[in-house]
Residue, then its C-alpha position, 0 to 999 in steps of 0.5 A: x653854633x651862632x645859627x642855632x641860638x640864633x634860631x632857637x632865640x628868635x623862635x622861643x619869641x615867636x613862641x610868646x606871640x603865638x601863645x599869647x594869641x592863642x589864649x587872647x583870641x581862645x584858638x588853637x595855636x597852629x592856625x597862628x604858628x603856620x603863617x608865622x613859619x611860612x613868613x619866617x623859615x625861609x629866612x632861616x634857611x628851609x628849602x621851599x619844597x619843604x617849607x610847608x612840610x616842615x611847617x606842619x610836622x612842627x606845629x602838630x608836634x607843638x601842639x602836643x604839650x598844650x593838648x595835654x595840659x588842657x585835657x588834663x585839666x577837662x578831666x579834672x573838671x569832668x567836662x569830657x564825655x568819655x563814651x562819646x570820645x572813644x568812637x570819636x577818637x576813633x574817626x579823628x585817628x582814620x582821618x589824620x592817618x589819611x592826611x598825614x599820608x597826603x601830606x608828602x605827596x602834596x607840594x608847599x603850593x598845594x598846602x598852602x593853598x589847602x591852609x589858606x582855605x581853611x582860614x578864609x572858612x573860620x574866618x567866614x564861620x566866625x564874622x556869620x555863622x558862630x552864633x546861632x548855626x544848628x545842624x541836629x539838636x543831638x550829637x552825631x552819632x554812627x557813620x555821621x560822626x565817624x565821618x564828622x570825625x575823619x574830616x576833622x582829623x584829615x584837614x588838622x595834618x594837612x593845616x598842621x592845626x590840632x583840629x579844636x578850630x573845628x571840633x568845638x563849633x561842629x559839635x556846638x551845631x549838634x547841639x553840645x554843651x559848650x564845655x563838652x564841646x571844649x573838652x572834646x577839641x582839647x582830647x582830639x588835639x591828643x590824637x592828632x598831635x601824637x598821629x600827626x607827629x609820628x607821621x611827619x618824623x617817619x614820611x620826612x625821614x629820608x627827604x633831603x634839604x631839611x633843616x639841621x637839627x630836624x627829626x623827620x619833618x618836625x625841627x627839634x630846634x623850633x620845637x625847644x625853643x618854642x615849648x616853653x614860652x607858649x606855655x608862659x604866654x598863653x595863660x597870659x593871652x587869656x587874662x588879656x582876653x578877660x580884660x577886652x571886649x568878646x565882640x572886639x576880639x571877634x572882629x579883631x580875630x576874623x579880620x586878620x584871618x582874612x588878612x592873612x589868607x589873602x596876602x597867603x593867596x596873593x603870594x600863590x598867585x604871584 
């Protein structure tokens, strides 16, 4: 009983620091949760031949709440193209299909090596390319975002992130509005989360060595404790963000995805 309120109160804090970088730096919260669990579950027991697929399966679990409280709140403000998001959902669930199926075929290595990568590509996108890169001066349409769409949604399973990293600056380059653009990652984090989830709690049915308390891949222990303070600390992560300088957080957010990805890298390596 000690080792579960242990548990749940160590990450209900870690909830607060993920919300609250998540609102600070306008981000969606697996790309801050995944490094913390790659740090902290092995301190609690996760065996490392799951430690990567425990961490994703949570993450995509988590980031079911927030999903629904912003598109929620896209709806009320009409920011999201409804006719645009059908067809687009339907890319998004074919590629999280397929990366959820990848994901219990590769080891803790191979994804965090696919994870380190992603992070070295934000941050490379976010210190060169977030102003000013356009690809079309119209949204995709047809086979290109369907495909658009699938890659999307395969690299959200296999980083445990809710795609909205990727959605919005991708379809910024097709020339979106901002706040469409915006509405469209928050739905797409619906989609990802439910597939994702579902995936990670049938494929880790049967694995052995998984934590206590766990459904599948997915820890209902992290994910109690977790829930309810990065959803106290994320509007909070916001107002922070009002207060400071846009281009400070920028290069404050891209040097620490690099940071991360590096020692992430080193850690492979050695």
């Amino acid at each position: 009983m000690d080792a579960i309120i242990e548990r749940i109160g160590a990450f209900a804090l870690v909830g607060l620091a993920s919300g609250f970088a998540s609102g600070l730096f306008g981000i969606g919260g697996g790309i801050v949760r995944i490094p913390i669990f790659i740090y902290l579950l092995p301190l609690f027991g996760v065996a490392h031949p799951v430690l990567m697929h425990v961490a994703v399966g949570t993450s995509m679990a988590l980031v079911l709440p927030s999903a629904m409280a912003s598109i929620r709140k896209q709806l009320a403000l009409g920011n999201l193209d409804l006719p645009f998001f059908r067809t687009w959902a339907v890319g998004i669930f074919a590629g999280v299909l397929i990366g959820t199926a990848l994901v219990p075929l590769a080891s803790t290595e191979i994804l965090q090596a696919i994870f380190a990568a992603f992070m070295v590509a934000v941050g490379v996108y976010e210190a060169f390319f977030k102003h000013g890169m356009v690809i079309a001066k119209a949204a995709p349409r047809g086979a290109v975002k369907l495909g658009l769409a699938a890659a999307i949604g395969g690299l959200a399973a296999l980083t445990g992130t809710g795609g909205g990293t990727l959605t919005t600056p991708a379809l910024q380059a097709f020339s979106m509005r901002l706040e469409t653009a915006i509405a469209t990652a928050s739905a797409t984090g619906l989609v990802t989360g439910v597939v994702a989830t579902a995936g990670a709690v049938v494929s880790g049915w049967h694995v052995r060595d998984l934590p206590a308390y766990s459904l599948g891949y997915v820890d209902l222990a992290i994910f109690v404790a977790m829930m309810p303070t990065i959803l106290l600390a994320a509007p909070i992560g916001v107002r922070a963000g009002h207060w400071l300088s846009e281009t400070w957080l920028r290069r404050v957010y891209t040097v620490l995805l690099f940071v991360i990805a590096a020692d992430l890298i080193h850690k492979l390596v050695s």
